[in-house]
C-alpha positions as protocol buffer text, in pm:
chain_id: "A"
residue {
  index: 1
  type: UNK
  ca { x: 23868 y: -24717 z: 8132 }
}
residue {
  index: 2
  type: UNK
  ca { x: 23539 y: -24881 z: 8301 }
}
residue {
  index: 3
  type: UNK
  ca { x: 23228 y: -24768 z: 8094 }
}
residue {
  index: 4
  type: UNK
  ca { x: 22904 y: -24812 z: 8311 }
}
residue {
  index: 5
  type: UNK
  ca { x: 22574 y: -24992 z: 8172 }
}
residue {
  index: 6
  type: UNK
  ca { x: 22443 y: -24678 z: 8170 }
}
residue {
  index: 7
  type: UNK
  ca { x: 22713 y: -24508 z: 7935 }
}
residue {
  index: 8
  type: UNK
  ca { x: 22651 y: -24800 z: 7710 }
}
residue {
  index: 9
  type: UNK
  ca { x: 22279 y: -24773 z: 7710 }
}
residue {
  index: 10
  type: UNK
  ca { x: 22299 y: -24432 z: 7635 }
}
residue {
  index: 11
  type: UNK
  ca { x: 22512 y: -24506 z: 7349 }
}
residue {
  index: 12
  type: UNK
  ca { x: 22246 y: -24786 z: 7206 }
}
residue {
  index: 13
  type: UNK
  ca { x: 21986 y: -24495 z: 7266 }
}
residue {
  index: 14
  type: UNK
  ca { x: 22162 y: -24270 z: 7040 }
}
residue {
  index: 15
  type: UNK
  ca { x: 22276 y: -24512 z: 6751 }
}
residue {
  index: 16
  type: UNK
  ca { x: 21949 y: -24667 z: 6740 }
}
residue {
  index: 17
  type: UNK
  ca { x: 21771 y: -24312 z: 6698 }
}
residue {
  index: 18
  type: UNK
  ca { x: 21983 y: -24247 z: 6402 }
}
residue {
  index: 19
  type: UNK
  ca { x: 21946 y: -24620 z: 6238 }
}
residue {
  index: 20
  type: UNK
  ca { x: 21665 y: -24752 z: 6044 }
}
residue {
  index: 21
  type: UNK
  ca { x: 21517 y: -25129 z: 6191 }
}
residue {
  index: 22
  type: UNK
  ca { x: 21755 y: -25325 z: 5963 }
}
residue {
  index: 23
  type: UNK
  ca { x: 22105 y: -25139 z: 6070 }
}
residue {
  index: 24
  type: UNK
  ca { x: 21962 y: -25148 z: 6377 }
}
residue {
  index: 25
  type: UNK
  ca { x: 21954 y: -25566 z: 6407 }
}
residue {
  index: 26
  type: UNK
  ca { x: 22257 y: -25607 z: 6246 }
}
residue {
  index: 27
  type: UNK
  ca { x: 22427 y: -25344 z: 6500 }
}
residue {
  index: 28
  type: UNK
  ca { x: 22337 y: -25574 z: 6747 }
}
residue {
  index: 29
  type: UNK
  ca { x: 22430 y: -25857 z: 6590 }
}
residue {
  index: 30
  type: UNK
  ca { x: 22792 y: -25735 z: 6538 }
}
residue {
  index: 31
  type: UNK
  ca { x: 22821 y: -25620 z: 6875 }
}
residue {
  index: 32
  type: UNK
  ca { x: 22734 y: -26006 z: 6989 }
}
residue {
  index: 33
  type: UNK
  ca { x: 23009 y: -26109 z: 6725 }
}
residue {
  index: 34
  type: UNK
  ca { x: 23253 y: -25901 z: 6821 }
}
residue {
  index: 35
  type: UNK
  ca { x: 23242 y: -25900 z: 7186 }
}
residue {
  index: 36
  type: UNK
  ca { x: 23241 y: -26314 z: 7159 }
}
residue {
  index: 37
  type: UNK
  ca { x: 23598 y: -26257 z: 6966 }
}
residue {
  index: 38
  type: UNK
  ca { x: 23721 y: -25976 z: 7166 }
}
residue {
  index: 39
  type: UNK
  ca { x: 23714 y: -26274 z: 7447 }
}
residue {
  index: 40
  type: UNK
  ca { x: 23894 y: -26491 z: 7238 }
}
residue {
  index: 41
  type: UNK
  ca { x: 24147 y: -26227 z: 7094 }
}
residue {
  index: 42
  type: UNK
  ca { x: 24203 y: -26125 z: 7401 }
}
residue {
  index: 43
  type: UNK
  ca { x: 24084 y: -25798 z: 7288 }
}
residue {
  index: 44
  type: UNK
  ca { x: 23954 y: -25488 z: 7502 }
}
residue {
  index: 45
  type: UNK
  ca { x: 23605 y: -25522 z: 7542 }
}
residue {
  index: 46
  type: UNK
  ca { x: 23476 y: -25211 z: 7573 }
}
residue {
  index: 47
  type: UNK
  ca { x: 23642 y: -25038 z: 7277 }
}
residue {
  index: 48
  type: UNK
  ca { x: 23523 y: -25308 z: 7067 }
}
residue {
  index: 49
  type: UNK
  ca { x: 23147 y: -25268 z: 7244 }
}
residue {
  index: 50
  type: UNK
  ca { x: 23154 y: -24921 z: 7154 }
}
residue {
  index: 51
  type: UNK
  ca { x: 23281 y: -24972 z: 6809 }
}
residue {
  index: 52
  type: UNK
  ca { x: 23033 y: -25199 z: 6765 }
}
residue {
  index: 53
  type: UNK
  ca { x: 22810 y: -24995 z: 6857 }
}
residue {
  index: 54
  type: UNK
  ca { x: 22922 y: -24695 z: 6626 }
}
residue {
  index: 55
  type: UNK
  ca { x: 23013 y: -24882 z: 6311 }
}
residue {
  index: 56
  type: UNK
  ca { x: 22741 y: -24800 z: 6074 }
}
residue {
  index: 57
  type: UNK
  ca { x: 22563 y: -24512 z: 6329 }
}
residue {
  index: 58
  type: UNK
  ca { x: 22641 y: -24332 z: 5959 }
}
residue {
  index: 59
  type: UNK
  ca { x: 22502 y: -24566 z: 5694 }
}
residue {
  index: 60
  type: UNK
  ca { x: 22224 y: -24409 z: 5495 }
}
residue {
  index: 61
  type: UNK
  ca { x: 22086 y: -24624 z: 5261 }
}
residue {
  index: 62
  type: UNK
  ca { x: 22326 y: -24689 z: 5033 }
}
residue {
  index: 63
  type: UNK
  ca { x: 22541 y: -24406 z: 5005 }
}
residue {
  index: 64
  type: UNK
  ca { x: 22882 y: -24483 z: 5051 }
}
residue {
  index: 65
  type: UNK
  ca { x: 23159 y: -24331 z: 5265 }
}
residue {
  index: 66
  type: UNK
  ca { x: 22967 y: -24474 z: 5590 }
}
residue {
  index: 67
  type: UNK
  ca { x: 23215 y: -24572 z: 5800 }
}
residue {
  index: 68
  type: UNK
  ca { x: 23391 y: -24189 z: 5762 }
}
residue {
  index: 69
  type: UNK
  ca { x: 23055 y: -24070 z: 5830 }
}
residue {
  index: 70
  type: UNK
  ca { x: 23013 y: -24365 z: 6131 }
}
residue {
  index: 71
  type: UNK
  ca { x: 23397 y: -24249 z: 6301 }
}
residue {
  index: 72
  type: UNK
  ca { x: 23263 y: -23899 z: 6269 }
}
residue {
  index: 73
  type: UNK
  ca { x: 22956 y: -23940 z: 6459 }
}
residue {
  index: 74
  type: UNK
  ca { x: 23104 y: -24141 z: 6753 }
}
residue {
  index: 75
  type: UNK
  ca { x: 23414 y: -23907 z: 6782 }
}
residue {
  index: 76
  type: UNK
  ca { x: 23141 y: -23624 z: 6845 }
}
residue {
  index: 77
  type: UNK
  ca { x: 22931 y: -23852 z: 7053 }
}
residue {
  index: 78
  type: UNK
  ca { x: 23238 y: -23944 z: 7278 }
}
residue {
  index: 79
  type: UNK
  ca { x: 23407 y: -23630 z: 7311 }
}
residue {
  index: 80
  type: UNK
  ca { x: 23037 y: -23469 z: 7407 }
}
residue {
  index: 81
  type: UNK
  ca { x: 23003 y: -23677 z: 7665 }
}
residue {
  index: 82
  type: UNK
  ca { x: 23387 y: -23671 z: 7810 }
}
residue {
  index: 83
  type: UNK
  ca { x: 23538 y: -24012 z: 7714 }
}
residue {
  index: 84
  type: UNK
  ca { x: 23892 y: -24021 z: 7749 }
}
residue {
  index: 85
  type: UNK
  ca { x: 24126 y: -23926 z: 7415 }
}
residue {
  index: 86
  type: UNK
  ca { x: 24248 y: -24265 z: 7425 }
}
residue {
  index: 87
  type: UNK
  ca { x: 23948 y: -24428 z: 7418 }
}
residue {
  index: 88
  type: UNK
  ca { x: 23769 y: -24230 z: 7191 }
}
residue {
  index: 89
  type: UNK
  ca { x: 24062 y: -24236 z: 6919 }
}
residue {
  index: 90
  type: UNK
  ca { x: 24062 y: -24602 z: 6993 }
}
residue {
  index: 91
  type: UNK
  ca { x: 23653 y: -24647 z: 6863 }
}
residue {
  index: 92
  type: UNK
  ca { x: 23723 y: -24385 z: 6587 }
}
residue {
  index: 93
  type: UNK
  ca { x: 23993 y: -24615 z: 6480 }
}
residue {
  index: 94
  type: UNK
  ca { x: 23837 y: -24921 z: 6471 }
}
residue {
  index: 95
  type: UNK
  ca { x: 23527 y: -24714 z: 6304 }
}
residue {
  index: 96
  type: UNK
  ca { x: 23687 y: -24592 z: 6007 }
}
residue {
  index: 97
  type: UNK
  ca { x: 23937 y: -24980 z: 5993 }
}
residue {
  index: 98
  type: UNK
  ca { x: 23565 y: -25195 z: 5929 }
}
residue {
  index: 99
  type: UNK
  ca { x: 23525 y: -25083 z: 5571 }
}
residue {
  index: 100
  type: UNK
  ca { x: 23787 y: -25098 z: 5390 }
}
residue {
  index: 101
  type: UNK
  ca { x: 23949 y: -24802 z: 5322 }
}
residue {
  index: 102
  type: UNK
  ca { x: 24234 y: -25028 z: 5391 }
}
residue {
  index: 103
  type: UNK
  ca { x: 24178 y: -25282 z: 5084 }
}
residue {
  index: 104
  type: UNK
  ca { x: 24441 y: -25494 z: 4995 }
}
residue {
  index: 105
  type: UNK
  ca { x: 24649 y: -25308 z: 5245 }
}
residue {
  index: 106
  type: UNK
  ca { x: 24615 y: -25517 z: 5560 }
}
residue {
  index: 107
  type: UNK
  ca { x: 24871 y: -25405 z: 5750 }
}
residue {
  index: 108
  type: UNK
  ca { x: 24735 y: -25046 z: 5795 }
}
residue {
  index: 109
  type: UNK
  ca { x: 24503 y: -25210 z: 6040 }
}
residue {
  index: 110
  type: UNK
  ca { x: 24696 y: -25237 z: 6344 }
}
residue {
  index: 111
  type: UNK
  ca { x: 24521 y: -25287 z: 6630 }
}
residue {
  index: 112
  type: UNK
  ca { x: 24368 y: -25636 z: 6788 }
}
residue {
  index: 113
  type: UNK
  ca { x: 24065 y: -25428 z: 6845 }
}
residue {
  index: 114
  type: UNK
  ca { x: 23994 y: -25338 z: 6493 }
}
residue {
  index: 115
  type: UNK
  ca { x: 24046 y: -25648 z: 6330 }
}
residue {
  index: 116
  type: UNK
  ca { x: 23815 y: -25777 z: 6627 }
}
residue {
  index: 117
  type: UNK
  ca { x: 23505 y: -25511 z: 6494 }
}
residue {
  index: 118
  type: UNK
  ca { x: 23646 y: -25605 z: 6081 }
}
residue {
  index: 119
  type: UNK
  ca { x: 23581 y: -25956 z: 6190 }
}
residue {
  index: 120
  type: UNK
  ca { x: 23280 y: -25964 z: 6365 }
}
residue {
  index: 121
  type: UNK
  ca { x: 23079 y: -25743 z: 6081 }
}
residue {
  index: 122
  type: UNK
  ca { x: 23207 y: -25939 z: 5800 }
}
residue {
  index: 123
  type: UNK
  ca { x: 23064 y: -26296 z: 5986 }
}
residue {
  index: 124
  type: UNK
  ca { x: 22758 y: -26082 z: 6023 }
}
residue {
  index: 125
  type: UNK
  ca { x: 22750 y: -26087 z: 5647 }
}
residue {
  index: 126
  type: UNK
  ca { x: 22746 y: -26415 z: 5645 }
}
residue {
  index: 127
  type: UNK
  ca { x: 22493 y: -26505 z: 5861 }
}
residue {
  index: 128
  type: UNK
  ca { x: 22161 y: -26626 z: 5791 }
}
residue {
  index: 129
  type: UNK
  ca { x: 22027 y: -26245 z: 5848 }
}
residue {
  index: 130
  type: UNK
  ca { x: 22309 y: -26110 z: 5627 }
}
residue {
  index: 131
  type: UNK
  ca { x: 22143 y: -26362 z: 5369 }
}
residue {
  index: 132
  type: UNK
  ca { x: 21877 y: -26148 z: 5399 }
}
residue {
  index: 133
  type: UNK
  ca { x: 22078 y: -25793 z: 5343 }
}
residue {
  index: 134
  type: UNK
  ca { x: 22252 y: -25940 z: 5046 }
}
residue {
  index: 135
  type: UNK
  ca { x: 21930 y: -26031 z: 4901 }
}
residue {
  index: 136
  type: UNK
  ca { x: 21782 y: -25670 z: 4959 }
}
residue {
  index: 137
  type: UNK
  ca { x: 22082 y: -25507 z: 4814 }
}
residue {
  index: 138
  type: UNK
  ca { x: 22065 y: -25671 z: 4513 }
}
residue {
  index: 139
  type: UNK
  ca { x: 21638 y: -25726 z: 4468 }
}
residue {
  index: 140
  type: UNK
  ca { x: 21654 y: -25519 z: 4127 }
}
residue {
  index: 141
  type: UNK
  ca { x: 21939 y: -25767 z: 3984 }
}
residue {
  index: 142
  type: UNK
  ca { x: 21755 y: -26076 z: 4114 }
}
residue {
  index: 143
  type: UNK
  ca { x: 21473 y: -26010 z: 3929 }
}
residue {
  index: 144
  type: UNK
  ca { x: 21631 y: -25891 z: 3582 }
}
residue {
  index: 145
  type: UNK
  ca { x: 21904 y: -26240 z: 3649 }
}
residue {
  index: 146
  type: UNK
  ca { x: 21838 y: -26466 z: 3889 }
}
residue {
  index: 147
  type: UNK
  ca { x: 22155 y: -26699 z: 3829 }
}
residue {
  index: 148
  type: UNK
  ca { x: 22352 y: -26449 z: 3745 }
}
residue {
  index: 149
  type: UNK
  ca { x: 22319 y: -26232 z: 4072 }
}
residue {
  index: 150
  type: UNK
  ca { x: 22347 y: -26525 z: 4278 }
}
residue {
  index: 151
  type: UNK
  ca { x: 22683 y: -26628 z: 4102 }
}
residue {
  index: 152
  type: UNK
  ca { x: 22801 y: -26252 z: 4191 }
}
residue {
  index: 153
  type: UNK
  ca { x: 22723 y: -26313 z: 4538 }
}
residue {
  index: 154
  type: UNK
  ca { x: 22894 y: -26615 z: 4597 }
}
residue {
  index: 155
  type: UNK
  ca { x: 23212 y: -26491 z: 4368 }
}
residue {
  index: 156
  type: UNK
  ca { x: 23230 y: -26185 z: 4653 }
}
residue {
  index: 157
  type: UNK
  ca { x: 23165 y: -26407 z: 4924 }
}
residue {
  index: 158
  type: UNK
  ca { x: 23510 y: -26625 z: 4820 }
}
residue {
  index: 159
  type: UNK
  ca { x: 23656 y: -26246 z: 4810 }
}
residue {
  index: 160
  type: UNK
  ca { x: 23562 y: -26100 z: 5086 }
}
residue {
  index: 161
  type: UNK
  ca { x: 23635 y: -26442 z: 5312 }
}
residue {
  index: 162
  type: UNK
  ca { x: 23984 y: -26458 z: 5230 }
}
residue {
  index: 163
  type: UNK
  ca { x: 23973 y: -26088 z: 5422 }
}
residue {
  index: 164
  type: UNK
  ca { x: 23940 y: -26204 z: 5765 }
}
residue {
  index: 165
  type: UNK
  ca { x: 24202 y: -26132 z: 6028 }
}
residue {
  index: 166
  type: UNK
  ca { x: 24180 y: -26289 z: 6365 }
}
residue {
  index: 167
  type: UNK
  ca { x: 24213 y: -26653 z: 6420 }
}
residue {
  index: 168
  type: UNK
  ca { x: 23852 y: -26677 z: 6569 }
}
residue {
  index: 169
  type: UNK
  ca { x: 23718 y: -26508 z: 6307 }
}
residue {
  index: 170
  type: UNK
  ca { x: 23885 y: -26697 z: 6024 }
}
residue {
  index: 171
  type: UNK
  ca { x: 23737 y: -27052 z: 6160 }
}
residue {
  index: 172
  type: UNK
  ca { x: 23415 y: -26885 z: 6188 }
}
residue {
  index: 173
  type: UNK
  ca { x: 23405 y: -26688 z: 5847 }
}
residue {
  index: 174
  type: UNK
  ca { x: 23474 y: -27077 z: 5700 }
}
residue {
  index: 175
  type: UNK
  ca { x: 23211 y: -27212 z: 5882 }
}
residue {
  index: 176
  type: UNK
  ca { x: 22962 y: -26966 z: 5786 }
}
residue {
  index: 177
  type: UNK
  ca { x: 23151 y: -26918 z: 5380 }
}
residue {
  index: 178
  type: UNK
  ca { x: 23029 y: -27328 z: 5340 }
}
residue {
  index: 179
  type: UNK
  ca { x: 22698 y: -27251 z: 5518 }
}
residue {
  index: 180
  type: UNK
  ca { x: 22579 y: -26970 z: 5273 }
}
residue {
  index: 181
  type: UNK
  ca { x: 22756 y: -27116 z: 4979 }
}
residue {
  index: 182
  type: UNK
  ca { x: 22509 y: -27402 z: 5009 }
}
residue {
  index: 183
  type: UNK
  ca { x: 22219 y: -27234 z: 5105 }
}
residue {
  index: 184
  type: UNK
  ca { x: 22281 y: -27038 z: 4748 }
}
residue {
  index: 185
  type: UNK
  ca { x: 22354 y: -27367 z: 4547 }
}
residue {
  index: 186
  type: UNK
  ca { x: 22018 y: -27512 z: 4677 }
}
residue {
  index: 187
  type: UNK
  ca { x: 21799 y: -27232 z: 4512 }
}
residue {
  index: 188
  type: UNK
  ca { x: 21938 y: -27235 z: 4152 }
}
């Protein structure tokens, strides 16, 4: 399938009306990630731009279940607008595969394109703005113990690192795991 500029615009238009600013950046960001690794996976592009796109299109605050909510969304979005069934099962897929749903279970995601979107949003969370995210989520917990919220960061860091599926995204999520681990160590 070819999806025009304008398909994907309208797509931004509609996940960006139902995102607050911060979702909204790292949206973005993840759609940067993940379409640099869908090059080097050898991935298809435009499922994992839409995906992208879609991931967190249901993330409110911090209630959880977002990426059910997300897949729902974009399967509604898609079939409104006529994608093909392919396609859109394709982006629901890779929706509902980037939180894990699948813990511990790796092998229930199956498809180059998911792991592409897992990937992409979990380097996101380790970027200098996901610095900032992490720090948001836990504000009340910094404040009642500093040291100790820190340590719980960089204990689910080491976690969620060792989750990382493609070979681009491994040697990234390293990169980025030493990056953030010393940017914590510096402020205790």
């Amino acid at each position: 399938m070819s999806i025009t500029k304008d398909q994907i615009r309208k797509i931004e238009q509609f996940v960006e009306s139902k995102l607050d600013s911060l979702n909204w950046q790292h949206t973005l960001q993840v759609r940067g990630l993940a379409l640099k690794l869908a090059q080097s996976e050898k991935a298809d592009k435009e499922i994992v731009e839409a995906a992208a796109l879609f991931h967190d299109v249901g993330k409110y605050q911090k209630e959880k279940g977002h990426a059910e909510r997300s897949a729902g969304l974009a399967r509604k979005y898609l079939e409104k607008e006529n994608y093909p069934v392919n396609f859109v099962e394709e982006v629901v897929y890779c929706v509902i595969c980037h939180d894990y749903p699948w813990d511990n279970k790796p092998e229930l995601v199956n498809t180059i394109e998911a792991k592409v979107l897992y990937d992409a949003d979990l380097i996101s969370w380790l970027s200098n703005f996901g610095i900032i995210k992490q720090i948001l989520y836990i504000q009340e917990q910094l404040s009642v113990d500093f040291p100790k919220a820190l340590d719980e960061i960089i204990k689910k860091i080491d976690q969620e690192s060792r989750k990382a599926f493609t070979k681009s995204g491994k040697e990234e999520v390293q990169k980025r795991v030493r990056e953030i681990k010393n940017f914590y160590r510096t402020v205790l």
